[in-house]
One Martini backbone bead per residue (centre of mass of N, CA, C, O) as a GRO file, in nm:
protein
  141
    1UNK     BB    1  -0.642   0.583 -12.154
    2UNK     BB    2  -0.892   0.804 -12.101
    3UNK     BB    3  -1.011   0.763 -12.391
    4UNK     BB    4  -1.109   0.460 -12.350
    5UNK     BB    5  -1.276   0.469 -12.106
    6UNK     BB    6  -1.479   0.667 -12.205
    7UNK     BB    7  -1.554   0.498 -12.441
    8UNK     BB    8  -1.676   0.307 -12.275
    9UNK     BB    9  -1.893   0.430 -12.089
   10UNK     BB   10  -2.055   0.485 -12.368
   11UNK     BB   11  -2.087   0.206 -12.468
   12UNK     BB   12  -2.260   0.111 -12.190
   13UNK     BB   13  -2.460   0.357 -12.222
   14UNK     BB   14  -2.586   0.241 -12.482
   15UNK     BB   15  -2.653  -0.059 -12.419
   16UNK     BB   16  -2.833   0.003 -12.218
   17UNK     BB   17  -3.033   0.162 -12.343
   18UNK     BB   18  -3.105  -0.010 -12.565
   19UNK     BB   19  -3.220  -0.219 -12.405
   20UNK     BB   20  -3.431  -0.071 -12.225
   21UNK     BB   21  -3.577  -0.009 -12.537
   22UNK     BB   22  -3.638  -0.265 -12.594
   23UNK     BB   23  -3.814  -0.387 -12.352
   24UNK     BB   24  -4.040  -0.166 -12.385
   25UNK     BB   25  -4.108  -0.232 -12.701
   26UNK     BB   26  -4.111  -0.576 -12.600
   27UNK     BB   27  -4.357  -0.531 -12.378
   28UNK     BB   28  -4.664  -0.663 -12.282
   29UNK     BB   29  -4.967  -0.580 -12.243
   30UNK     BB   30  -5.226  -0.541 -12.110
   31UNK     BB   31  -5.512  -0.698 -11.971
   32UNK     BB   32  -5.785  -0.557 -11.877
   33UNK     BB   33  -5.985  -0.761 -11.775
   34UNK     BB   34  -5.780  -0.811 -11.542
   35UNK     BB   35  -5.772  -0.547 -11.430
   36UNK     BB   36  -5.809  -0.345 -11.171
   37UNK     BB   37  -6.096  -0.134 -11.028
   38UNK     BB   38  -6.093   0.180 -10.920
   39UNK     BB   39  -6.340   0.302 -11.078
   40UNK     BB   40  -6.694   0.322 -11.047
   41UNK     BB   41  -6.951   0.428 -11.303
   42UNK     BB   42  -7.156   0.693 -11.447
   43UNK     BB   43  -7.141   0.854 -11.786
   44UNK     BB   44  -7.236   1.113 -11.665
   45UNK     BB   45  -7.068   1.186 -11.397
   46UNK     BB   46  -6.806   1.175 -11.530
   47UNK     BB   47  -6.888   1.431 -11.741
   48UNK     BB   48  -6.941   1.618 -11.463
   49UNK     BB   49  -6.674   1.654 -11.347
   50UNK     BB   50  -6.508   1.767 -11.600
   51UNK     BB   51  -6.682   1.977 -11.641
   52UNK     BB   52  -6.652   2.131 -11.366
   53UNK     BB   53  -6.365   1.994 -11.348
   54UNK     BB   54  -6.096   1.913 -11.463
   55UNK     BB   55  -5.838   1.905 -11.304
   56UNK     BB   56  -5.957   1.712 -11.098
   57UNK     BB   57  -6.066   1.476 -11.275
   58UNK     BB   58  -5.757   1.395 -11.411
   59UNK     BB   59  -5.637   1.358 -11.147
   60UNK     BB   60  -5.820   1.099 -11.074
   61UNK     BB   61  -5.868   0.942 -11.349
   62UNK     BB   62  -5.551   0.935 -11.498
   63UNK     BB   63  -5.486   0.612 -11.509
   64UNK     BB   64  -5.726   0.483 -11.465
   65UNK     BB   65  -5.927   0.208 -11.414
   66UNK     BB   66  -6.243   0.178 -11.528
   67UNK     BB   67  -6.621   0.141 -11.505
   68UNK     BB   68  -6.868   0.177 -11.736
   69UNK     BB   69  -7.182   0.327 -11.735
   70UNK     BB   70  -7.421   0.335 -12.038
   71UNK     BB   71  -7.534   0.481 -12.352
   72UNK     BB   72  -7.531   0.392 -12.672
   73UNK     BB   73  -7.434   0.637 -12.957
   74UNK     BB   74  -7.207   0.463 -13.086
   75UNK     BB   75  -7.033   0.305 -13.364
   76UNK     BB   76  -6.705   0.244 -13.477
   77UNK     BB   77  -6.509   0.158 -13.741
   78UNK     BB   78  -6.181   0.202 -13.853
   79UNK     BB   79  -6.011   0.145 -14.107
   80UNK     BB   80  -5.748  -0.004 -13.921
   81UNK     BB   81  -5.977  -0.156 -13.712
   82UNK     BB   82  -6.104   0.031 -13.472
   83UNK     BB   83  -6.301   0.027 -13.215
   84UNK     BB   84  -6.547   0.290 -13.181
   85UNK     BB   85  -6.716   0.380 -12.827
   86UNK     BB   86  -6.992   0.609 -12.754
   87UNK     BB   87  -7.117   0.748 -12.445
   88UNK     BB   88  -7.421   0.948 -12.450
   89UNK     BB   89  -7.234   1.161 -12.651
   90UNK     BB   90  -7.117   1.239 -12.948
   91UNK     BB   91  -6.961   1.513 -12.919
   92UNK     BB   92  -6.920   1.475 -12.551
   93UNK     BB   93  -6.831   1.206 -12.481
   94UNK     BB   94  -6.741   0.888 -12.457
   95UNK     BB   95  -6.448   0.725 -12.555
   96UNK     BB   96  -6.383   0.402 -12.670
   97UNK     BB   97  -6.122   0.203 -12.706
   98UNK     BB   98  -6.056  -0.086 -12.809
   99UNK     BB   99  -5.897  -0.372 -12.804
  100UNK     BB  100  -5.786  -0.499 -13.021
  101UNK     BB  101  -5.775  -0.823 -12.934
  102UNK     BB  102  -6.031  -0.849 -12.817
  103UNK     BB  103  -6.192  -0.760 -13.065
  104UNK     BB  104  -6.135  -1.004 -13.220
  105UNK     BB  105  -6.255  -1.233 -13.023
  106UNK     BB  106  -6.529  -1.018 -12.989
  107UNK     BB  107  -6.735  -0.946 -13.208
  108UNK     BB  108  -7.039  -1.043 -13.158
  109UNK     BB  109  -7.064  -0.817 -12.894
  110UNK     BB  110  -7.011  -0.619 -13.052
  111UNK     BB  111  -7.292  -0.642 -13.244
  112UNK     BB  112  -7.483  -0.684 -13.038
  113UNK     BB  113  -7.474  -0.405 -12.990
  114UNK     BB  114  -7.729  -0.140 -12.914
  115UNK     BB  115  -7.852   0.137 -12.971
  116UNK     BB  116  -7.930   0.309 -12.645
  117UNK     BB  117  -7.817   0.051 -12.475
  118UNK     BB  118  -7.679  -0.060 -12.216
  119UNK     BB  119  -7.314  -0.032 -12.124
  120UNK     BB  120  -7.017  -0.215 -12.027
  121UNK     BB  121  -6.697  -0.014 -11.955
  122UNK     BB  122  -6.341  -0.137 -11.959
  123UNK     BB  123  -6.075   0.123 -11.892
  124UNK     BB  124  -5.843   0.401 -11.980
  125UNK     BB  125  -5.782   0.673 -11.895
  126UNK     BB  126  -5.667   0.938 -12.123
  127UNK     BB  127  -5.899   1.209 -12.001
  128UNK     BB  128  -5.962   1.505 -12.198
  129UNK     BB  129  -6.104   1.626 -12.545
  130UNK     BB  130  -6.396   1.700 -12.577
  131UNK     BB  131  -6.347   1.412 -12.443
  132UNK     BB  132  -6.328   1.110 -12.336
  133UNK     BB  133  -6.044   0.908 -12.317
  134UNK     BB  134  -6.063   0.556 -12.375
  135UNK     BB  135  -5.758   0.343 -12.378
  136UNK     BB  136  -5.795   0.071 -12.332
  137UNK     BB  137  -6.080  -0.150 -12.390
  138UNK     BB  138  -6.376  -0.338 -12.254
  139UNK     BB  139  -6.656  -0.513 -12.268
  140UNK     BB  140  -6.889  -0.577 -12.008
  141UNK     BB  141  -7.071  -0.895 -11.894
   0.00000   0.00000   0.00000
């Protein structure tokens, strides 16, 4: 009888992980575009923050909706087709990888983005390792 119960009570405990894990596995993504902005900055400032205190920074800005300011250094296609936009410095500047789903809905504005020129790039900070990294981001009109 002891036997029954425990094993009732693993098989509802694993029902439910199981449940859980599935929700969250396919919970829709969050649309960047409509989410409200913690902070706007711009991206030279963004990255004197990091360079002089990083664990400030980080603590700051790290899974916060951003809006930067900044002049676009790359544009980069990858592979897998995923769009990233590079703003300040090629080498440690700030790194936006593009929504893919917006990206896909948005070809022309990526295409007509050229470099040199200021751009307004809306996304989440996911931190600071060699250069700033934003994503999922976009494109801000």
């Amino acid at each position: 009888m002891k036997a029954r119960y425990i094993i009732g009570i693993i098989v509802i405990a694993i029902l439910a992980g199981a449940g859980i894990g599935l929700k969250m596995f396919f919970k829709p993504h969050a649309e960047i575009s409509k989410l409200n902005i913690d902070f706007q900055v711009n991206a030279p400032d963004l990255m004197n923050e990091f360079q002089q205190n990083e664990t400030a920074a980080t603590t700051k800005y790290s899974e916060k909706v951003l809006e930067i300011s900044g002049k676009l250094v790359a544009k980069n296609k990858l592979e897998n087709g995923t769009n990233i936009l590079v703003l300040e410095d090629e080498m440690q500047g700030i790194s936006c990888q593009l929504d893919s789903t917006w990206a896909k809905s948005n070809q022309t504005v990526i295409q007509e983005l050229q470099l040199g020129q200021p751009v307004k790039v809306k996304g989440i900070c996911k931190g600071y390792l060699m250069e700033i990294k934003v994503s999922p981001a976009v494109v801000v009109k």
